[in-house]
N, C-alpha and C positions, 0 to 999 in steps of 0.2 A: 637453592636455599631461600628461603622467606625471610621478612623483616624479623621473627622471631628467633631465626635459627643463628641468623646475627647480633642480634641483641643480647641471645644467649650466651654466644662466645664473647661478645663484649665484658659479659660481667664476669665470667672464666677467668678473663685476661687482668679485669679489674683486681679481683680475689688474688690473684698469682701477685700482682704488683703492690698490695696491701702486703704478700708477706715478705716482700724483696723489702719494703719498707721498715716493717721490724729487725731487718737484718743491719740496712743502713744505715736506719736512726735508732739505737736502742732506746729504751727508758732508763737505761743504767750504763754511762762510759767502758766501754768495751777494755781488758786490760791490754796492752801489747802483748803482741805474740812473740815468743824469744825462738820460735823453729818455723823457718823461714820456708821448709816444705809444706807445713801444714797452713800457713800465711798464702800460699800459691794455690794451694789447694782450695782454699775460700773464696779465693777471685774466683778461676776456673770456673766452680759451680756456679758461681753469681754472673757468670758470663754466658753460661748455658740456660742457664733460669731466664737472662733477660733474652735469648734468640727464641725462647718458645715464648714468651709475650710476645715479643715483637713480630713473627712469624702471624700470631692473632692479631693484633691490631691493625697488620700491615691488609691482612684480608678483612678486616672490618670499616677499615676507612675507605677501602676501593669499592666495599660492596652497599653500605648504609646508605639509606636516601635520606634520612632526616638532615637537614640542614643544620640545625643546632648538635646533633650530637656529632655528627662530622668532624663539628670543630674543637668539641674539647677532647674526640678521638686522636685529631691532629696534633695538639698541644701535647698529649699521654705518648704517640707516638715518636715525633720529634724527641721529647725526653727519652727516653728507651733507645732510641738510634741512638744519642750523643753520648747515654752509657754504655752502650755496647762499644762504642771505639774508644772511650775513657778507659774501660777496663783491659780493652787488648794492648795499648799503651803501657797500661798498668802491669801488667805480665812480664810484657818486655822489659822492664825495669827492674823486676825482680829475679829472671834469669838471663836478661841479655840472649834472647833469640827469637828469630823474627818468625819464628815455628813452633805452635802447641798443639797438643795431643791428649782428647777428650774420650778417647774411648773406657778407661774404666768407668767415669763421671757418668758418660750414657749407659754402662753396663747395671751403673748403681739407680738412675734413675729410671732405668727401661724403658732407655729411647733408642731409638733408629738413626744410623746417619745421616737418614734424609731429613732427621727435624734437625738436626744444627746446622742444615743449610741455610743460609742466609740471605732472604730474597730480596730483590731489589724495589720498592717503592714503583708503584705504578704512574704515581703523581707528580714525578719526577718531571716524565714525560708529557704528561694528558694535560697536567693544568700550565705548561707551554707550548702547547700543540700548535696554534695559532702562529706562536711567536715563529717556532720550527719551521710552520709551515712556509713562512715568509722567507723566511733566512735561502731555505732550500729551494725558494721560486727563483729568489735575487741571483742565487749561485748557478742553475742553470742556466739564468738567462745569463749571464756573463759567460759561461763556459761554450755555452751554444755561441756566442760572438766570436770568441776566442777561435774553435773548429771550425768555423766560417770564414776567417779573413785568414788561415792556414790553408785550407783550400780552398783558396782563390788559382784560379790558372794563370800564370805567369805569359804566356804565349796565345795568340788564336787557337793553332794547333794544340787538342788537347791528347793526341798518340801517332805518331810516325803510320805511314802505308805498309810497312814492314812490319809493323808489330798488328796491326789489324790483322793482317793476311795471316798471318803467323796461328793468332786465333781462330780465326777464320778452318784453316787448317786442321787445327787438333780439336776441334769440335764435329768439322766433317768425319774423321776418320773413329775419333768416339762411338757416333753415331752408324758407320758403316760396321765397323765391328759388334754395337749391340744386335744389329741386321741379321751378321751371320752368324754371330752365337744363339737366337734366338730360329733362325734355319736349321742349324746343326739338332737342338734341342726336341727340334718337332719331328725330325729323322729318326732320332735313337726312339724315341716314343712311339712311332709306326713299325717300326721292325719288332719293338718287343710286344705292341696288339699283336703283330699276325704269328711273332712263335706263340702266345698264348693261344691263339686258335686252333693252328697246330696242333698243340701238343691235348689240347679237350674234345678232336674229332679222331684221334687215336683210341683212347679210352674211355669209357663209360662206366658210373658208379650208383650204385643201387640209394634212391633215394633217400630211404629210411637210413641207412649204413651214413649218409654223409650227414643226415640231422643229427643220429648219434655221435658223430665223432665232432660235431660244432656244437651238440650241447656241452659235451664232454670239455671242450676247451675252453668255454663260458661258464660252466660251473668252478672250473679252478681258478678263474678267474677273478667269480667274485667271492669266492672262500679268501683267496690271496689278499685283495683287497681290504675285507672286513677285519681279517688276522692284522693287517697290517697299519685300519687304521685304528685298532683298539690296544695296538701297541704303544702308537703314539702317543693316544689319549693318555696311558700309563704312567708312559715317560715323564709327559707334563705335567701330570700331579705329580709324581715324583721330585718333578725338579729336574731332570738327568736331559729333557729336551727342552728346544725353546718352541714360542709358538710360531706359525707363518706369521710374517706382518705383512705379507700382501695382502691376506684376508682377517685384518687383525678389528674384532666389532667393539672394540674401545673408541675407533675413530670417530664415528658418530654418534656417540652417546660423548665424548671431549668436545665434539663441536655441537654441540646442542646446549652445552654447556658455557660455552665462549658467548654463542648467542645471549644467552641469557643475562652474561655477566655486562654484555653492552648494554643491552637493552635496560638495565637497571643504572647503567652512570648514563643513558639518555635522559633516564630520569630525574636523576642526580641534578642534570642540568637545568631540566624545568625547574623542580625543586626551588633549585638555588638562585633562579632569575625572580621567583615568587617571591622567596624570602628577600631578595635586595630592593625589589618592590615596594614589601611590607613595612622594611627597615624606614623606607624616606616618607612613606605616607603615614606611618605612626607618629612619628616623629614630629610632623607638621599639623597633626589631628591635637595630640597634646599641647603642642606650645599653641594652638589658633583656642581650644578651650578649657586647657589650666593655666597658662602662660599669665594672665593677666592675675588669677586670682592669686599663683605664687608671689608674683613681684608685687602685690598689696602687702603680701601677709607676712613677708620679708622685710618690706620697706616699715613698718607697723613696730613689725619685733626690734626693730634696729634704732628706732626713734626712742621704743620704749628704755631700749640700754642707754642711751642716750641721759636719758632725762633720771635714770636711777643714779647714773653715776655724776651726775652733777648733784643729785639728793644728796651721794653717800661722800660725796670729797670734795663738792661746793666748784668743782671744773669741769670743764668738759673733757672725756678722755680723747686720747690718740685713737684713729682708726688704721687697722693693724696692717700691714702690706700686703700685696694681693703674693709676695714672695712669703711671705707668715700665713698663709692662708686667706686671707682676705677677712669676710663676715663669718667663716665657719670657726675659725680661732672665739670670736666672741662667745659661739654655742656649742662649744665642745665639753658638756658637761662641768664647767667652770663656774665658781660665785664671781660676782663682780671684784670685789678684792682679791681675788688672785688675779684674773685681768690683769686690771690696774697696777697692779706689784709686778706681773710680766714686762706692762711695758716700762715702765717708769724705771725697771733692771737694764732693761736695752737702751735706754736713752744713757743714762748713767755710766753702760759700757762703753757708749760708743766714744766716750768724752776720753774717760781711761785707757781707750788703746793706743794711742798714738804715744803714753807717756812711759808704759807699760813694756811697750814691746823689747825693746831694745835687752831690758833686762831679762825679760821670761825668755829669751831666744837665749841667750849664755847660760840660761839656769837648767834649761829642757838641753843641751847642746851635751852639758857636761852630766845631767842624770841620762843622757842616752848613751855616753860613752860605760859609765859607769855598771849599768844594765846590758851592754853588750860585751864588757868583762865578767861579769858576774852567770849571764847568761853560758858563755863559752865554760867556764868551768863546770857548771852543772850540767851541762850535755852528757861529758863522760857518764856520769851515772844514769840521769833520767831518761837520756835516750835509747836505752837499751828495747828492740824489739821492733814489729811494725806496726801500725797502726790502719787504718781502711782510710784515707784520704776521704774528706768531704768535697761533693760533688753539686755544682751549680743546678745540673741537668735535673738533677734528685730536690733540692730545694725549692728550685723557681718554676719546676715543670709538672714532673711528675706529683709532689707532693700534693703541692695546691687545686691542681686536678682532680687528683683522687677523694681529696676532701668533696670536691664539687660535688664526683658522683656519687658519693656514699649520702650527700644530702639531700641533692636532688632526684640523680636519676634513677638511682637504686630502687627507693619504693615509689614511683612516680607508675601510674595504673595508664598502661597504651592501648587500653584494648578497645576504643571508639575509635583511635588513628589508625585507621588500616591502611590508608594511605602514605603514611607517615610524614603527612607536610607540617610546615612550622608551626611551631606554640606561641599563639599570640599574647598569651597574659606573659610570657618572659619578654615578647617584643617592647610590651609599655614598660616592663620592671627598668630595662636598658634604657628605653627613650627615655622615660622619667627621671632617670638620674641624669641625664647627659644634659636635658632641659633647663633642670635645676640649676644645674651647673650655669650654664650658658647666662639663667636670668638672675641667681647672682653676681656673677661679674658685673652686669648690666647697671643693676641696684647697688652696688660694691661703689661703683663709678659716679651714681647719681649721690649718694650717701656722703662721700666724699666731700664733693662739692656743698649739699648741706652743712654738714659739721664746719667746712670751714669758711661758710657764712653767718652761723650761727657764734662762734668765737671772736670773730671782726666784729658784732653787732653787739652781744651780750659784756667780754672778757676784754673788752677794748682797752678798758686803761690796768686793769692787771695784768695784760701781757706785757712784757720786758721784748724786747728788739735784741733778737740774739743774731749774733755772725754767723753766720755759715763758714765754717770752712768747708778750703776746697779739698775733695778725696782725693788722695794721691792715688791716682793709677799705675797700679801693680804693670810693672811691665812683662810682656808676653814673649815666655824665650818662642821664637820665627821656630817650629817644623821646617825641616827641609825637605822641600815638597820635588817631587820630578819635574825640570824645566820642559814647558809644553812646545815641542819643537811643532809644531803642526796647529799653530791655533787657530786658522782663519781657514780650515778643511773642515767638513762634517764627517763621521763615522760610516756613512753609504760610501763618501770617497778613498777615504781610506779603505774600507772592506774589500772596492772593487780591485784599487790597486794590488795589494795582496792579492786577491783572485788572481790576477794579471800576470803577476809574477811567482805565479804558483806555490806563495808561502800557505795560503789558505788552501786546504783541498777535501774533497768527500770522501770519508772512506766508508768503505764497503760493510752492508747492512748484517751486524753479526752485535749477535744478544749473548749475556754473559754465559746463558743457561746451556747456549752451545757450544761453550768449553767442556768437552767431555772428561773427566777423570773420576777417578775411583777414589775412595774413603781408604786409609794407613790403618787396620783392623789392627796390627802387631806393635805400638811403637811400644810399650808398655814391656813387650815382652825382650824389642830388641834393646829395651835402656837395662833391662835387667843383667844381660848378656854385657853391659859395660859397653855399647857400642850405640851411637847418635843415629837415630835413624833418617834414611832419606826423606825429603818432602816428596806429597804426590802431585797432581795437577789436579785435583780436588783440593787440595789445602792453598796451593797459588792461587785457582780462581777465588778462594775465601778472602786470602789477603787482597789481592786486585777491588773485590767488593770494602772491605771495612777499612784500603786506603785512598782508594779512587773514586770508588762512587758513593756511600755512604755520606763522607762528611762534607762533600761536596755537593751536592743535590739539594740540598738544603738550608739555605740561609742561617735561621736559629741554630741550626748543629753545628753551623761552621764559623758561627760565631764566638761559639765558646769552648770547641771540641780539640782537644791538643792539633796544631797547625803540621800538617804537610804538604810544603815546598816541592820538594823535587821526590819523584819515587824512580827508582832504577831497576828495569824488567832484564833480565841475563840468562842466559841458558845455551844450550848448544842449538846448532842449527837445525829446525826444521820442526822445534818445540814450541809451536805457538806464540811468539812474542807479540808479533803484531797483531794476530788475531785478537790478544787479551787487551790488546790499546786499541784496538776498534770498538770492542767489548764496552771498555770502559766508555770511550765517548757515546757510543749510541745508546747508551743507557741511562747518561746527564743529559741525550741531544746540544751536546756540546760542538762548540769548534773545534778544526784541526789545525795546529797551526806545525807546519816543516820548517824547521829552522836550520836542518843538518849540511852542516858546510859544505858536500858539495850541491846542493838544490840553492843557497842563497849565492855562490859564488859569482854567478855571472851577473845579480843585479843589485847587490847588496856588497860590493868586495870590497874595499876601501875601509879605510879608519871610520868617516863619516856616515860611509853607509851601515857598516853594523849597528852603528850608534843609533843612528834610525830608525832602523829593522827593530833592534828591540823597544823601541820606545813604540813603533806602531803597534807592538804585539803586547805591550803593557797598555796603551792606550783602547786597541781596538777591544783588547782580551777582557778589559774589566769593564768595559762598555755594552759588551755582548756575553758576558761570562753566564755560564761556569765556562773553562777554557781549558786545553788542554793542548799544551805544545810539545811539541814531538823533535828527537833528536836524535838520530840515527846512527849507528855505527858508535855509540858516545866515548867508545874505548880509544879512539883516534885523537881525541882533543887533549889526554894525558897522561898520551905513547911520549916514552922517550927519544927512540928514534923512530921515524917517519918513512915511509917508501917515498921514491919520488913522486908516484903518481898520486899517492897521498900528502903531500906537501904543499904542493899546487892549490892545498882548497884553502890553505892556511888555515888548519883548526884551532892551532895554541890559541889564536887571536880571538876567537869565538871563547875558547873555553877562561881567558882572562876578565872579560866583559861579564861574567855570569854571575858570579857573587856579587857584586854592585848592585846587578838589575832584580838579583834575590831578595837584596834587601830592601827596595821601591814595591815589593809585595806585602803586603801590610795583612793585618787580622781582617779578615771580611773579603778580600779580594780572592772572586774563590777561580784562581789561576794554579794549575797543577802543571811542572815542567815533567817530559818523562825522557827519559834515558833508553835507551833499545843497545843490549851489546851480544854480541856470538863471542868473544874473548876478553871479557872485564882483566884475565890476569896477565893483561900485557900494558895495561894503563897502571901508574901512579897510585898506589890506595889513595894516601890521605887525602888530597885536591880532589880527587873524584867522588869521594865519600862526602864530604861538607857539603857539596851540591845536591847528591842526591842523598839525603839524611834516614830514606828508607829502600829495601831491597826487595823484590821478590825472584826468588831463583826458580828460573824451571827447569826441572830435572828431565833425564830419559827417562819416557813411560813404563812403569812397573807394570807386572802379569797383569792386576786387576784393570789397568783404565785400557793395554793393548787389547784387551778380552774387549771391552766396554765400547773400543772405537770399532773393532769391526762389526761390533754386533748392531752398532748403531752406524756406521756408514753406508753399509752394504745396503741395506733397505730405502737407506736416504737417498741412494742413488739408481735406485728402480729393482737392485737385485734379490733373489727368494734366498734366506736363509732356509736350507734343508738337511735331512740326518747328512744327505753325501759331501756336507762342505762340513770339515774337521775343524771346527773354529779353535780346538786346543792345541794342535798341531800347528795351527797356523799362529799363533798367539805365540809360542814357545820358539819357531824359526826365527818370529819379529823383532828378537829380545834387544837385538843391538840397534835398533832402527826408532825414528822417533816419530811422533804422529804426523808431521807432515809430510814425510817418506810414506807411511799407511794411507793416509788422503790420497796422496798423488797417485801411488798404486791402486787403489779402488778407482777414482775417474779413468784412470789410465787401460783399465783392463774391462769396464764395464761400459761397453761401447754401445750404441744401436743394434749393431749386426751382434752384440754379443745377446743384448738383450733377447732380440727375436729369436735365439735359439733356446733361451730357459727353458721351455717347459720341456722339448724334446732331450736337454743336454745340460743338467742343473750346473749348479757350480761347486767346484773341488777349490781344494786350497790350491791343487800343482796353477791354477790358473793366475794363483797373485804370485807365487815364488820366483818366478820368474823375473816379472817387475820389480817384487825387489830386491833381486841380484843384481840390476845393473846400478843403484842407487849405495853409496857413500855410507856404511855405518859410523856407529857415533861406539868409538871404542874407548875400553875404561880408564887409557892414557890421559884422554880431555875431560872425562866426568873426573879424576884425581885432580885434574890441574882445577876444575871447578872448587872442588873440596878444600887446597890446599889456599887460594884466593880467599876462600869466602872467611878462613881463620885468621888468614890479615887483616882481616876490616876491623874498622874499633869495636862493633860488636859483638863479632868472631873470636876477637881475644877475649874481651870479657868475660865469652860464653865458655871460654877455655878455662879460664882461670877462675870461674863459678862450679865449674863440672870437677877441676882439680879441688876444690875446700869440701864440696861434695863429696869426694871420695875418700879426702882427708880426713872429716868430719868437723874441720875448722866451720863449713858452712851451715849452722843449725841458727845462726840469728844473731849472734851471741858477739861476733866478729866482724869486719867490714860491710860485708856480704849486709846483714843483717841491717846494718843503718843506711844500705844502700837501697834495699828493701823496700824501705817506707819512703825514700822519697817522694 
């Protein structure tokens, strides 16, 4: 795609968020809604509206070169990311479940479930790649020390005579055995040359007679053939077959594409070292040849006010605090008598506040008890229904942006920048205000000191000798800040230690996109049927993205975007947990930090040591954030009774420390705690739920993602998908078994030796059934006990007793439900 093909979609995207705009900010106050499905319904689409903007913008800011538009794409961006998690909050609040389901919305606006996927920010990564790259040199080289002084040989001798020989041995006899199997082999191959001899000095076959009966078996040959592959081709339109991916010509026409896509943010980067260039040399061009004539023409107009206001009122006035604005208060569209009457009101006040206060504090004390009497009684009536919450993202972000580009960029003619490097006449717009800026203060300062040399010399004996009082300083109630147990360490030494002690570790390179699952086509149909549908591992990996990586990857978002502290990942064994938390980290290129009581017990065990442990992980984590620490097994820390071999790590101890160290995580710290549990319903709800304030459950794989993994593993791991492997047969035996049982079985069965026999000996499904019979199903006893957990949590109840008013028809808006709604 070209500069244009992106510029295109830019303005798409623009268009799409102009009309999200009319929605959020009417021209006419929107009335409350009193039916709280049709309230839900409003988000939903406003949640789908804003994943296809941001699906454009997110490929327009990774692919644009222009430097200036990058950035008010980033600003448009960032806004759009911060609503999109505003609103999935927002949902949750009005049905209380951690799970929605868009498929009529898509049906209504004829989309595909592949546009509500939700992608992840490229910039995440790219514009810290540096930083990364560093971090991941550091961690090496420390891990490389570590496996270095591990094996160290403890003794001269590094293996006994007996264990040489030993090897010694079974290497010989390896070897003598390849000898005579490789004799035997060349035997049976001489005996069957000389029956073949044999057997063609017996009989003799009329030339012609043998070319017809070899043409004859090469004609059906390729009749069989052609039949067989115009069958195929059939199929695949049809849909009914899939294609080979060992010869699949999408590959190189995807990596021709990738190419491309680098080669344009290589650009990106000259680009942008141009433009930071342009920025310091403009800047210095202006103030070396306007610089001078501003601070004349400034210092000019300031003397002139000067001398009018001692015309109009016989004194010299007050110049105004550089906290009032400074000289720009004097020329802000103002006559001199309003000035003058400005300040001459502030002097006046400032006389009256000390005498003042005491009284307006009992007077405002008691009209605010009065108005939060008054207030409460009118609730009842006025607050009936919900209302669309106003949103900072929308105001400070996206609005003011979109104004830009409807002035600017919208009819602004590019067709001389084929290049599309910076626009120098906005470089000076910028520098010249910054300049200005800079050379009134300057002038601000000399002015100053004029005026109150000019008062001393002229107003001598009509000035009065007034007292200064002293300002009482307001005193400052002390934040309590986290006491810095480590203040005379740097953050390389802390880092390393953690390395050391293996709280910090690398995990293994796995991108979100490689969480396979399938889209819920049916939940609409199974809510009709009165029955909650299950979540897929398409909908977990959504949440994992709009709780984990989204509001975290980015500064601005996570500044203002509702705060998640702890998130808690659950599910049966062999369902992807930790894949989804590597997912998550390598997608922030975040740290890892193991805090799970048994990995800290042997160097962190003591009262003083946890205390530590967590203060480095608060310390090192917001030093190097975004962060992401990791808690294993989390169900252990608020079991009621404990095995012995699990007592030993003492987790109560761990799980008492955590709320404390919760609340030393502040708005901006972007530290995410995660949770990992195989049995969440053996721990304590309440105490485990306040930690972790949000859940993502993953379910046993439905038909669609079991279909989805094999069809995507099998290739991934060198094997041919063919008509003779029954991927629905195999799909349908898989049913109680979870993706990490299907993983293991695919490496497990598709070996080297298996490989080299493809072509002659494709592959059947009986070849993975095997594998996984010996492996553990996940039977519907533990997904109930899932089910029957997940209704204890406090949002589980909610979501019960929202589905109960639901059914009731108590829940139309009108009732709890309803002012709960608008929160």
């Amino acid at each position: 795609m070209s500069h244009i093909s992106y510029n295109k979609q830019w303005q798409d995207a623009q268009l799409a968020v102009a009309d999200m705009l009319a929605i959020e900010t009417p021209a006419q106050p929107r009335a409350p809604e009193t039916d709280i499905n049709a309230a839900f319904q409003l988000v939903a689409t406003m949640f789908v509206k804003y994943v296809q903007i941001f699906r454009k913008l997110e490929q327009c800011y990774d692919q644009i070169v222009h430097p200036q538009k990058r950035r008010l794409v980033r600003t448009v961006l960032d806004g759009v990311m911060g609503r999109i998690v505003e609103l999935k909050h927002e949902m949750i609040t009005m049905d209380y479940s951690e799970y929605h389901y868009f498929d009529d919305i898509l049906a209504d606006l004829k989309l595909t479930p592949s546009d509500l996927e939700i992608p992840i920010p490229n910039y995440f990564v790219l514009e810290r790649a540096q930083a990364i790259e560093k971090r991941e040199r550091l961690l090496g080289q420390i891990l490389a020390r570590m496996t270095s002084e591990n094996d160290k040989p403890d003794g001269i001798g590094m293996m006994s005579i007996d264990d040489a020989i030993r090897i010694i041995q079974t290497h010989e006899r390896a070897r003598q055995g390849r000898l005579r199997a490789k004799q035997m082999r060349e035997l049976r191959l001489n005996d069957q040359r000389a029956r073949q001899r044999a057997n063609m000095g017996e009989s003799k076959m009329d030339k012609s007679l043998a070319a017809t009966i070899i043409q004859k078996y090469y004609r059906r040959h390729v009749v069989r053939r052609e039949a067989k592959k115009f069958r195929d081709e059939e199929y695949m339109f049809l849909g009914m077959a899939m294609p080979t991916f060992a010869k699949d010509p999408l590959k190189n026409i995807l990596a021709g594409v990738r190419a491309h896509e680098d080669e344009r943010r290589k650009r990106q980067e000259k680009h942008e070292i141009n433009y930071q260039q342009a920025l310091v040399a403009t800047r210095e061009k202006i103030k070396q040849t306007e610089g001078p004539d501003m601070k004349e023409r400034l210092q000019d107009q300031i003397r002139q006010w000067f001398i009018e206001c001692r015309n109009a009122s016989k004194k010299f006035p007050d110049f105004p605090d550089e906290d009032d604005g400074g000289s720009n208060a004097i020329f802000a569209n103002k006559t001199l008598g309003e000035i003058q009457a400005e300040l001459d009101a502030k002097m006046e006040s400032k006389g009256k506040k000390g005498k003042d206060k005491k009284g307006k504090k009992k007077k405002k004390k008691k009209k605010e008890k009065k108005g939060k009497k008054g207030k409460k009684k009118k609730k009842k009536d006025d607050d009936e229904g919900w209302t669309l919450p106003e949103s900072e993202f929308v105001n400070e972000m996206i609005k003011p942006s979109t104004v830009t580009y409807q002035n600017f960029w919208e009819t602004r003619d590019e067709s001389n920048n084929f290049e599309q490097n910076y626009d120098s006449e906005i470089i000076k717009e910028e520098k010249r205000t910054e300049v200005v800026e800079e050379v009134r203060i300057e002038v601000d300062a000399l002015m100053r000191e004029e005026l109150k040399n000019l008062k001393a010399a002229i107003d001598k004996t009509k000035q009065k000798k007034k007292k200064k009082k002293k300002k009482k300083k307001k005193k400052k109630k002390k934040k309590k800040k986290e006491k810095d147990l480590t203040p005379d360490r740097t953050i390389e030494s802390l880092y390393e230690e953690l390395v050391m002690n293996r709280i910090i570790v690398r995990p293994p390179k796995v991108a979100l996109s490689d969480f396979v699952g399938d889209f819920n086509y049916l939940p609409s149909l199974i809510r009709q049927a009165k029955h909650e549908p299950m979540p897929t591992m398409y909908d977990a990996k959504q949440l994992a993205a709009l709780y984990g990586v989204l509001p975290f990857g980015s500064e601005k978002v996570h500044e203002t975007a509702p705060q998640v502290k702890g998130l808690l990942i659950c599910g049966p064994r062999g369902c992807g947990k930790h894949t989804l938390l590597h997912a998550i980290v390598n997608e922030l290129g975040a740290n890892l930090f193991d805090i799970t009581p048994s990995n800290i017990f042997e160097t962190y065990r003591e009262k003083e040591g946890r205390k530590m442990l967590l203060h480095l992980c608060s310390k090192v984590g917001k030093a190097l954030q975004p962060t992401v620490i990791l808690i294993d097994n989390c169900e252990k820390l608020y079991k009621k009774k404990l095995k012995p071999e699990e007592k030993q790590f003492e987790p109560k101890k761990l799980a008492k420390a955590l709320p404390k160290w919760l609340k030393l995580i502040k708005h901006g710290d972007r530290v995410l705690l995660v949770g990992i549990s195989n049995e969440p319903y053996q721990a304590t709800v309440k105490p485990m739920m306040k930690v972790f304030s949000r859940c993502i459950l993953l379910p046993r794989p439905e038909y669609g993602t079991r279909l989805l993994l094999w069809k995507t593993l099998i290739p991934k791991y060198g094997g041919i998908i063919t008509p003779t492997l029954d991927l629905t047969s195999l799909t349908k035996l898989s049913d109680a078994y979870s993706s990490g049982h299907i993983h293991e079985t695919i490496v497990e069965v598709l070996t080297e030796r298996r490989l080299a026999k493809m072509a002659k000996h494709p592959l059947t499904a009986t070849d993975f059934i095997s594998g996984l019979a010996q492996r553990n199903a996940i039977y519907k006893e533990e997904e109930n006990a899932f089910k029957s957990w997940w209704k204890k949590t406090p949002l589980g109840k909610k979501h019960e007793r929202f589905l109960e008013e639901q059914e009731s028809g108590e829940g139309d808006g009108k009732g709890k439900k309803g002012k709960k709604g608008g929160k």
